[in-house]
TIKOLMI-253150 format. One record per residue: y, z, x of N, C-alpha, C, O in turn. Coordinates in pm, whole numbers, plus 50000, padded with zeros to 5 digits. Atoms other than C-alpha are relative to their C-alpha. Example, Ala and Ser with C-alpha at 12.3 -4.5 7.8 and 13.67 -1.06 7.14 Angstrom:
<pts>
498815000050089495505078051230501205000050090501185006650194 498814999449918498945071451367501095007349923502205009049974 
</pts>
This chain:
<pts>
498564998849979484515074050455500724990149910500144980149868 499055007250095487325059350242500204993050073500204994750195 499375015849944488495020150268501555002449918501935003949802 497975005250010492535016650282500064990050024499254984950102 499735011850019494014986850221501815002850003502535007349914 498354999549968497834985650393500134986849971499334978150005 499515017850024499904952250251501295008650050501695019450006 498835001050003502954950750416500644990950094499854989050187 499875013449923504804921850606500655004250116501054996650205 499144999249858506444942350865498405009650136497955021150142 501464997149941503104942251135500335015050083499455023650095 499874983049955504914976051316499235009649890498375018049916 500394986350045504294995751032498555002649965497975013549971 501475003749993500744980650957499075007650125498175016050128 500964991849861499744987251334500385015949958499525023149906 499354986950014501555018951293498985008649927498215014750001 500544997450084499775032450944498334996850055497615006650076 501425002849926496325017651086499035009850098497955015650083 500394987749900496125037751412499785014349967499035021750031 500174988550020496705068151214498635000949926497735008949952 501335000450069493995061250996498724999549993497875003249912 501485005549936491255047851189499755006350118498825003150191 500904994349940491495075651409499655008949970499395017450055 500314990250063490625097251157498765000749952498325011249905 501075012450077487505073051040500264992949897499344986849842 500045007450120488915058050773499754981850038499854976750150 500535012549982487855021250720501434990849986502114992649885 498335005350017491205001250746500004980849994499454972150061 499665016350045492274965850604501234996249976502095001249904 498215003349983495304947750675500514988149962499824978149982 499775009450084497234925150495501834995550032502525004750074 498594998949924500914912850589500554990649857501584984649889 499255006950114501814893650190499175002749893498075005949935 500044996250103501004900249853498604990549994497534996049969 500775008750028498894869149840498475004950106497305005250067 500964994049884496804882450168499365017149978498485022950042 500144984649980496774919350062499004998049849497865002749849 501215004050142495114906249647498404993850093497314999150073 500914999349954492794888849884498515003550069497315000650068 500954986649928491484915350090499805011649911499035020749941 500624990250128491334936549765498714996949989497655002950007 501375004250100489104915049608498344997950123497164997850088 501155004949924486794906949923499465014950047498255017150060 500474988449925486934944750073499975016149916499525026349967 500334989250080487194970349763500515010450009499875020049966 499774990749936489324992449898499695021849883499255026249777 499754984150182489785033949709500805000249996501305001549884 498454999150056493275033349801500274987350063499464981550135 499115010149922495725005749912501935004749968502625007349870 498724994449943499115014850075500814985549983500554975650052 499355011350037501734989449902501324998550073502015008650089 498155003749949505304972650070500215000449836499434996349751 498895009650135507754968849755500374987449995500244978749908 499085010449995509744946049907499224992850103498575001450162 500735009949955508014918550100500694986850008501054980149912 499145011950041509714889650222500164983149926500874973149918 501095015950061507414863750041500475005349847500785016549805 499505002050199508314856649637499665012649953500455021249915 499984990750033505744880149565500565017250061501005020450171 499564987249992506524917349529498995010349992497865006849960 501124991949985504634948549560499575001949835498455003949787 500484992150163504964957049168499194987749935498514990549837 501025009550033503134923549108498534998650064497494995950005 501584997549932500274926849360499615010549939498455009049901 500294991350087500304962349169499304995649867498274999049810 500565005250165499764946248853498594991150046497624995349983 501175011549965496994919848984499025008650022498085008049943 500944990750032495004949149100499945009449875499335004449780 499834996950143495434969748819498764992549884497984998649812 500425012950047493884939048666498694996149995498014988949922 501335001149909491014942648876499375010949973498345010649905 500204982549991490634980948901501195006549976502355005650017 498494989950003492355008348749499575014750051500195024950026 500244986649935490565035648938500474998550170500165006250261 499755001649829491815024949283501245008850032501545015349932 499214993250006494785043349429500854992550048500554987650157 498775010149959497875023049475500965009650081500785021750070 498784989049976500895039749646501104990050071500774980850146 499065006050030503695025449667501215000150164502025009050190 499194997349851505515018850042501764999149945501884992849840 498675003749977509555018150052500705005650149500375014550226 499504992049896512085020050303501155014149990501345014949869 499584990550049514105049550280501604990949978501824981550055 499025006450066517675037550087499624989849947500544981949926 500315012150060515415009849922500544998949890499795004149807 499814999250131517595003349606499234997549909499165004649809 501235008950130514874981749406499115016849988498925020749873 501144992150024512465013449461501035013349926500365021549864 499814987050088515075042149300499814995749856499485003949771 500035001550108515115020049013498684999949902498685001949781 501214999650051511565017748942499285016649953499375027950000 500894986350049509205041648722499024991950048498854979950025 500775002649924506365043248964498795000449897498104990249892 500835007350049503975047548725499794988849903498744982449904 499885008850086504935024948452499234986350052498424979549988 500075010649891504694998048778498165000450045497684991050109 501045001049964501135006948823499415010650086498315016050070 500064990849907501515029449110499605014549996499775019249884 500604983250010500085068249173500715003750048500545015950050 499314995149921502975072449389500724993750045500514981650037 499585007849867505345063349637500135010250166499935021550209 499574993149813506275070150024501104992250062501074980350093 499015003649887509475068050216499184997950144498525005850212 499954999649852509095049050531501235002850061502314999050016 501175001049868508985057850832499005011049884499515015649781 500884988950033505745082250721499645003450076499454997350181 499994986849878505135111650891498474998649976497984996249865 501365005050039501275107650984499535014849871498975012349765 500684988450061500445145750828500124995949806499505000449710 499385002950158502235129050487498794988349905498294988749792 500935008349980500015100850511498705004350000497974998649920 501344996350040496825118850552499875010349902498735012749863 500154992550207497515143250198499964990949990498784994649995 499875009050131497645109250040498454998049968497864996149862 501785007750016493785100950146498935012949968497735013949993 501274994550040492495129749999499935001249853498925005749799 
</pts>
C-alpha cells in the first residue's frame, strides 16, 4: 500500500485527511510545519505527500516543495490550499514543484483519485 505524507499546521485537517486514508490502508504520516513534514520525508519515504501552502511557520509549502524535489523527483507532491487562498491563484503549480493542487475542505472521493 502507498505511504502519504500530510504537512499541514492546522491538526483538524491532518486528523481529518488521515482518517480518510488509513481507512482505506494507506500508510499515513503526519507532519504539522515544513521543518517536521522535510523530516518525515526523509525518515519515512513517502509516494505522495499532501502539502499546506500557507503554514504559519516562515517556511512555506513551495519551499518544503523545493527541498523534496531536491531529494526525489518521482514522489507526488500536491499542493493543499484554502479555498480564496490568494498566494495559491498566483502560483504556477508546476513551475513550484507540485503535480497539483486541492481546495480545502476536500471531499474524501477527491482525495482518494489523487492516490491512484
Amino acid at each position: 500500500m502507498k505511504k502519504v505524507l500530510i504537512v499541514d499546521d492546522d491538526k483538524d485537517v491532518v486528523t481529518s485527511l488521515k482518517a480518510i486514508l488509513s481507512s482505506k490502508g494507506y500508510d499515513v504520516y503526519e507532519a504539522y510545519s515544513g521543518k517536521e513534514g522535510l523530516d518525515a520525508f526523509k525518515t519515512n519515504n513517502p509516494d505522495i505527500v499532501l502539502l499546506d501552502l500557507m503554514m504559519e511557520q516562515v517556511d512555506t509549502g513551495i519551499t518544503v516543495c523545493k527541498q523534496i524535489r531536491n531529494i526525489s523527483d518521482k514522489v507526488k507532491i500536491y499542493m493543499l490550499s484554502a479555498v480564496g487562498d490568494e498566494a495559491a491563484s498566483t502560483i504556477n503549480v508546476a513551475e513550484a514543484g507540485f503535480n497539483g493542487a486541492i481546495s480545502k475542505p476536500i471531499s474524501p472521493d477527491e482525495l482518494l483519485r489523487l492516490m491512484e
